[in-house]
MOPAC internal coordinates of N, CA, C and O (Angstrom, degrees):
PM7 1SCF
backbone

  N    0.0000 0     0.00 0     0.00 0    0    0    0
  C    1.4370 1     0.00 0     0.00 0    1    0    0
  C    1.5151 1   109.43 1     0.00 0    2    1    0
  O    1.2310 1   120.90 1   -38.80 1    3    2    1
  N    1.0377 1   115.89 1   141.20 1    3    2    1
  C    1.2776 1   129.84 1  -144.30 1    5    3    2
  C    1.6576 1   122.98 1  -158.49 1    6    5    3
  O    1.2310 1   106.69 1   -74.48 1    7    6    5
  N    0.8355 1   142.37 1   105.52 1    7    6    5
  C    1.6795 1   139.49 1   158.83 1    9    7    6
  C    1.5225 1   109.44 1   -36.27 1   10    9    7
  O    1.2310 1   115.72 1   -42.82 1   11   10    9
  N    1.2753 1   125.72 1   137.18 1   11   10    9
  C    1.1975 1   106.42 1   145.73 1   13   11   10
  C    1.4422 1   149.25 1  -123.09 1   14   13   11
  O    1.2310 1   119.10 1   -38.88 1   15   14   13
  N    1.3592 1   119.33 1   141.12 1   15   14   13
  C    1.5549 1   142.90 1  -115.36 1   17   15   14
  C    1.3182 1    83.22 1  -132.29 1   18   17   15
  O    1.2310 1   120.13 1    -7.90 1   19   18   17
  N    1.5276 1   117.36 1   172.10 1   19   18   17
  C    1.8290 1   130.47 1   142.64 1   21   19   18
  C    1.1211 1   121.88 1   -45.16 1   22   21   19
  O    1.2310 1   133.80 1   116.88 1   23   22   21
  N    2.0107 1    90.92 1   -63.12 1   23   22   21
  C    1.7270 1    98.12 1  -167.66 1   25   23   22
  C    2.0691 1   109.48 1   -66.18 1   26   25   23
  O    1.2310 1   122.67 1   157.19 1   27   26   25
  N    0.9704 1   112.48 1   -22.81 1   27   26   25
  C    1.3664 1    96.06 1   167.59 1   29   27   26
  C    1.2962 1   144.91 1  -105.32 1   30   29   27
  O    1.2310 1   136.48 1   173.58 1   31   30   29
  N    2.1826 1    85.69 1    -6.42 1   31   30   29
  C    1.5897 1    89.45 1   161.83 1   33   31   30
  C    1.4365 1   120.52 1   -55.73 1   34   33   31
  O    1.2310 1   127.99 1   126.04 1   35   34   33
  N    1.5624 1   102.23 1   -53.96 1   35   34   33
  C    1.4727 1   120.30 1   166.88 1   37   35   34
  C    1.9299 1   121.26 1     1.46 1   38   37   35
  O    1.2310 1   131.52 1   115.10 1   39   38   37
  N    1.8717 1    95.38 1   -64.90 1   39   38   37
  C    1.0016 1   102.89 1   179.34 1   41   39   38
  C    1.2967 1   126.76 1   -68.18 1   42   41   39
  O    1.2310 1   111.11 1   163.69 1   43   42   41
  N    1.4384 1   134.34 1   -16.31 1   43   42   41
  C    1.0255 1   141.69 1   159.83 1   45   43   42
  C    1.5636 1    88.74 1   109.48 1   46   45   43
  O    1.2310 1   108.44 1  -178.24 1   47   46   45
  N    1.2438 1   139.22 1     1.76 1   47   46   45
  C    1.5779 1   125.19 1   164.75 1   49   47   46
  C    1.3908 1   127.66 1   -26.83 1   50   49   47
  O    1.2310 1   120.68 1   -63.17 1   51   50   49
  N    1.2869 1   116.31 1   116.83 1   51   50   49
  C    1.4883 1   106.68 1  -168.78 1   53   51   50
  C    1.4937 1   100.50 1  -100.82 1   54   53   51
  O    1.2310 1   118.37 1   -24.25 1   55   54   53
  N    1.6124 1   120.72 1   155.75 1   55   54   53
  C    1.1334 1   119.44 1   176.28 1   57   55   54
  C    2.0482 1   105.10 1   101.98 1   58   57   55
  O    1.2310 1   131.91 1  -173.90 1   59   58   57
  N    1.0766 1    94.61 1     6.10 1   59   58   57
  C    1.8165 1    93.74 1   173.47 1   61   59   58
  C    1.2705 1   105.50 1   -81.35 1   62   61   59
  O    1.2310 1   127.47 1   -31.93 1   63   62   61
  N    1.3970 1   103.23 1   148.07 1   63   62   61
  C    1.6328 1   135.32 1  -178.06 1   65   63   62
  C    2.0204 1   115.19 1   -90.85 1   66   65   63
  O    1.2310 1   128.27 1   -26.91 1   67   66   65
  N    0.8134 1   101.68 1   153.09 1   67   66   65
  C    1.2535 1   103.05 1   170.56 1   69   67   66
  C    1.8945 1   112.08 1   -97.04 1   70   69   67
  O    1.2310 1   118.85 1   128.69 1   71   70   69
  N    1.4241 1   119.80 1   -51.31 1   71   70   69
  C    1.1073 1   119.26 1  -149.41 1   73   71   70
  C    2.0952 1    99.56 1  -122.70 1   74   73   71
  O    1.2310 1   121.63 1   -52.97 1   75   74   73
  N    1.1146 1   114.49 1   127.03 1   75   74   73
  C    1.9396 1   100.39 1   158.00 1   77   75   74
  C    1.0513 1   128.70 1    -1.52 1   78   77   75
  O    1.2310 1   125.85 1   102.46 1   79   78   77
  N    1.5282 1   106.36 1   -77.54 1   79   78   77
  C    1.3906 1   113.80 1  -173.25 1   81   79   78
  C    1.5161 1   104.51 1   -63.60 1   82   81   79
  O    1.2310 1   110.30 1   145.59 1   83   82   81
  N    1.6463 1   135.84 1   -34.41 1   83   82   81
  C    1.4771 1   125.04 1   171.50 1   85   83   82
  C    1.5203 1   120.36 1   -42.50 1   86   85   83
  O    1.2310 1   135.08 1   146.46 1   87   86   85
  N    1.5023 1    88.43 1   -33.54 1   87   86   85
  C    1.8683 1   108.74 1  -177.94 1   89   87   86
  C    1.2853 1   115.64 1   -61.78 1   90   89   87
  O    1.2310 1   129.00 1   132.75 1   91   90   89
  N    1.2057 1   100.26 1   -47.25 1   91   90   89
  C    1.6282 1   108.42 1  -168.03 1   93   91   90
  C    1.1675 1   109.86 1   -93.60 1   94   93   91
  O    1.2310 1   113.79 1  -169.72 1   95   94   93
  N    1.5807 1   129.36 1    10.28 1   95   94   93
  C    1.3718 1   126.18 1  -175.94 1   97   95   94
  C    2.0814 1    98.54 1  -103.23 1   98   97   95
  O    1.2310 1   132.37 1   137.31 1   99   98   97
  N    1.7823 1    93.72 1   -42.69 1   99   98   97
  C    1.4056 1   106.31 1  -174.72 1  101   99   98
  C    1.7030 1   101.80 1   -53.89 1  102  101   99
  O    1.2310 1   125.31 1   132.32 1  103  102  101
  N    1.7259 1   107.40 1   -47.68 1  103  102  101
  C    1.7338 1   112.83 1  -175.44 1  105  103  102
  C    1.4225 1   110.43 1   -66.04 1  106  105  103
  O    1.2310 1   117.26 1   176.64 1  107  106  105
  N    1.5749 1   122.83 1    -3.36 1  107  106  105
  C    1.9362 1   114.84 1  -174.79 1  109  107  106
  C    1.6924 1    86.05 1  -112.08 1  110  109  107
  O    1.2310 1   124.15 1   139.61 1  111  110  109
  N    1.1181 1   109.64 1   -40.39 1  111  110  109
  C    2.0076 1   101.18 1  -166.46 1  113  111  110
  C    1.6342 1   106.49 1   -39.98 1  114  113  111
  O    1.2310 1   122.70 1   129.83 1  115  114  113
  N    1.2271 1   112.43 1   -50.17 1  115  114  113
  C    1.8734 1   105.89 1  -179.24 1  117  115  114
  C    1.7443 1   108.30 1   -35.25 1  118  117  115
  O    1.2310 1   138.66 1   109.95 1  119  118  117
  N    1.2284 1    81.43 1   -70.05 1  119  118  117
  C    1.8919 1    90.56 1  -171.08 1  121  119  118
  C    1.2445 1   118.96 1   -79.55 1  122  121  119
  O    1.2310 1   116.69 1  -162.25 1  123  122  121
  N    1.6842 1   123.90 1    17.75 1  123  122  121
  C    1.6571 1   115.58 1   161.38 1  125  123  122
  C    1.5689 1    82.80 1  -117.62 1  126  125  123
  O    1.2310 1   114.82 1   154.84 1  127  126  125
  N    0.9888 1   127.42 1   -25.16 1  127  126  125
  C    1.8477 1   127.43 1  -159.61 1  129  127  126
  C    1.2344 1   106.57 1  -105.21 1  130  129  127
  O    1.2310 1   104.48 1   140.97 1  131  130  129
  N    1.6966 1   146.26 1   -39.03 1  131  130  129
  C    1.0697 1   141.08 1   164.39 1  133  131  130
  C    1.6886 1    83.86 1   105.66 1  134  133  131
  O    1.2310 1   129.31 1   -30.91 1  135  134  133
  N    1.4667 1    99.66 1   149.09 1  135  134  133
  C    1.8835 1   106.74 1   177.37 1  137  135  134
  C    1.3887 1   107.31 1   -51.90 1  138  137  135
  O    1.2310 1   123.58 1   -42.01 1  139  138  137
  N    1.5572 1   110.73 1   137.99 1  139  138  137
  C    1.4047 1   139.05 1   135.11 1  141  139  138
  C    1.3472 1   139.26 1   -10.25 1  142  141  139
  O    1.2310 1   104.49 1   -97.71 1  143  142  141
  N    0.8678 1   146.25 1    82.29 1  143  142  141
  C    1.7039 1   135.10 1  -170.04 1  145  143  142
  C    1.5788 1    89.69 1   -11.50 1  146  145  143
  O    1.2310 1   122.09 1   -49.04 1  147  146  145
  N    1.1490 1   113.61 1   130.96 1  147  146  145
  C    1.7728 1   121.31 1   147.82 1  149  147  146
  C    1.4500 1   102.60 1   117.23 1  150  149  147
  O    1.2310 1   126.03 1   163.18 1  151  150  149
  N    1.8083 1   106.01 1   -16.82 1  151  150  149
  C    1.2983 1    82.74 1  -157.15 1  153  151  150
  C    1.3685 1   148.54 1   -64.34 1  154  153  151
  O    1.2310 1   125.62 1   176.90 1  155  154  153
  N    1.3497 1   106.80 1    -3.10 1  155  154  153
  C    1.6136 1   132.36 1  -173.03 1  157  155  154
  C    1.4798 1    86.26 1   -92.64 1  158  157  155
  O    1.2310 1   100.24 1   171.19 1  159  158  157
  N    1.5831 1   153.38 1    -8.81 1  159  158  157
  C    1.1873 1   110.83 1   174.01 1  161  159  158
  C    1.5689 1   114.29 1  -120.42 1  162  161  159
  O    1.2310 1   120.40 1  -156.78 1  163  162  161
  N    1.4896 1   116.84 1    23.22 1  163  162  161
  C    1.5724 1   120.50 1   166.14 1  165  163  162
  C    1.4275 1   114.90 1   -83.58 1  166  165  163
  O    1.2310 1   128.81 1   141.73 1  167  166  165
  N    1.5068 1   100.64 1   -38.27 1  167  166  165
  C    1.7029 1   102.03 1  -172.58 1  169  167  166
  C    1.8643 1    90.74 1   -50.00 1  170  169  167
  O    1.2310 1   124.17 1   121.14 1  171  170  169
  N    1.4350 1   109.60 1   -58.86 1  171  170  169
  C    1.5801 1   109.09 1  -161.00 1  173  171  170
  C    1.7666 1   111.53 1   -56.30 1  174  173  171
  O    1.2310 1   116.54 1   171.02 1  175  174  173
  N    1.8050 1   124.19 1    -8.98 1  175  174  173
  C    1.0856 1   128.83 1  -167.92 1  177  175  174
  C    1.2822 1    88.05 1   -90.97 1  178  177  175
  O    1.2310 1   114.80 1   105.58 1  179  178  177
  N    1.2782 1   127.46 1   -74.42 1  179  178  177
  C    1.2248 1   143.95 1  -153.16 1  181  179  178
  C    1.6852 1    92.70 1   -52.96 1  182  181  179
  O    1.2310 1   110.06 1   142.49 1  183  182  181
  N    1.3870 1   136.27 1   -37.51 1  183  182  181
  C    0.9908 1   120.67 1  -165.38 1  185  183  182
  C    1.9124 1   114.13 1   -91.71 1  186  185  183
  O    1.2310 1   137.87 1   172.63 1  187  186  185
  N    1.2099 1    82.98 1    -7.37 1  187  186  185
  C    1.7518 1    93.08 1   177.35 1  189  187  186
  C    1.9037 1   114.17 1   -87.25 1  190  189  187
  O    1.2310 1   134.56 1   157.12 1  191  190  189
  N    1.4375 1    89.45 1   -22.88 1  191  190  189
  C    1.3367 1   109.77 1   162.74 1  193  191  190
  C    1.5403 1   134.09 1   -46.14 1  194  193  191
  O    1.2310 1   141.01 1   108.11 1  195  194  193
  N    1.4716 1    76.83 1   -71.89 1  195  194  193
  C    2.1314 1   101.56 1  -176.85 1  197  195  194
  C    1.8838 1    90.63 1  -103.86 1  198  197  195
  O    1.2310 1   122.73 1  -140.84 1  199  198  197
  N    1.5685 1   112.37 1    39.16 1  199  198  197
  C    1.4456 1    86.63 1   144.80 1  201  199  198
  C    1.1942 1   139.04 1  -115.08 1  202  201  199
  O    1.2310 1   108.67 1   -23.45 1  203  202  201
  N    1.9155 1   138.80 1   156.55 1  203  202  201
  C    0.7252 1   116.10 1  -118.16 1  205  203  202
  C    1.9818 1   107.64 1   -78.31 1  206  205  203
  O    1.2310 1   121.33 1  -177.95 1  207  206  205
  N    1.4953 1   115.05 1     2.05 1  207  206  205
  C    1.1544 1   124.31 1  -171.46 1  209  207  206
  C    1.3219 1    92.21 1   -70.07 1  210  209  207
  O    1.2310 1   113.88 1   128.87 1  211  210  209
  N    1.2854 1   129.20 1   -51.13 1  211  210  209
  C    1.7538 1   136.46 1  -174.26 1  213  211  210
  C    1.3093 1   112.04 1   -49.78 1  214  213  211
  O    1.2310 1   128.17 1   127.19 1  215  214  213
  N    1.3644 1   101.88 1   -52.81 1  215  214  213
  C    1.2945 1   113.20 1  -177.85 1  217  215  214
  C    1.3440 1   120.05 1   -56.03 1  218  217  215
  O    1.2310 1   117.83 1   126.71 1  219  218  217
  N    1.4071 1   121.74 1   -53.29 1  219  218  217
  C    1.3062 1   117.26 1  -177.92 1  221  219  218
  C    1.9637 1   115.85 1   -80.46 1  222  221  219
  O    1.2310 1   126.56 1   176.07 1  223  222  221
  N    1.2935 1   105.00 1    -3.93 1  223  222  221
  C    1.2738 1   124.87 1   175.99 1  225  223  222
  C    1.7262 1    95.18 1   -65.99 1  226  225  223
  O    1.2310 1   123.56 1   111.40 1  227  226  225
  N    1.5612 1   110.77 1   -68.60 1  227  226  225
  C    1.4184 1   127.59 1  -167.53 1  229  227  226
  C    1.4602 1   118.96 1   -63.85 1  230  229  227
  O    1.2310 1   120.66 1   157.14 1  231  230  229
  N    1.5859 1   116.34 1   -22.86 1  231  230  229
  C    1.1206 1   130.79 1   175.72 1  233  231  230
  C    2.0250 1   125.39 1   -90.60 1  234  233  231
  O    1.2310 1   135.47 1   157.20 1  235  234  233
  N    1.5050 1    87.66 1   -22.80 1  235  234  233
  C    1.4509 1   102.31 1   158.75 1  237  235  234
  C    1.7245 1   112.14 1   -65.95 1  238  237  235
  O    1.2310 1   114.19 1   125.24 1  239  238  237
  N    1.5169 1   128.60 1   -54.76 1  239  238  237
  C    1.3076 1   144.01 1  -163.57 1  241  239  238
  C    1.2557 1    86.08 1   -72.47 1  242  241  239
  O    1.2310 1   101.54 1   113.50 1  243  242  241
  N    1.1876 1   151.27 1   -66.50 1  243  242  241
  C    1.5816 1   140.44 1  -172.39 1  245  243  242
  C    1.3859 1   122.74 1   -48.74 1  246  245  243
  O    1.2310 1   121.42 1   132.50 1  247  246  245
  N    1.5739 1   114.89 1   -47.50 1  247  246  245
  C    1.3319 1   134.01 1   134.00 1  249  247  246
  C    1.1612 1   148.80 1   -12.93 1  250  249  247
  O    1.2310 1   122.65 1   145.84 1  251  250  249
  N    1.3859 1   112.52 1   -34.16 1  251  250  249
  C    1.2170 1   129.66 1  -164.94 1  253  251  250
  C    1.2753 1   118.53 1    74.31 1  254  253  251
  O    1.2310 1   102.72 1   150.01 1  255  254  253
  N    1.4355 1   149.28 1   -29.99 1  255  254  253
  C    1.3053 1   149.35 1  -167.52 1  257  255  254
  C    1.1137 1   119.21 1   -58.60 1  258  257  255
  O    1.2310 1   120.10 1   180.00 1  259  258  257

């Protein structure tokens, strides 16, 4: 959950909000609504994502290295 911004439109994050209250409705729906179709398999994306092998992978290519 997410605002959405440049820098993270950028990334192609899906699931960005426009407004606060979008924010804070997306952050209460779990726990009055119960998970989302999928929800057990973003945590595992997102973390294959920002890990730190990716990271320094993605930060080399910006880099030049």
């Amino acid at each position: 959950m997410a605002r959405r911004v440049p820098a993270l439109e950028s990334l192609g994050l899906p699931g960005l909000v426009g407004t606060l209250g979008e924010l804070a409705a997306e952050a209460v729906a779990p726990l009055t609504h119960g998970p989302g179709e999928g929800a057990d398999e973003r945590p595992a994306e997102l973390f294959l994502e920002h890990s730190p092998e990716r990271q320094r992978t993605m930060l080399r290519h910006v880099y030049g290295q």
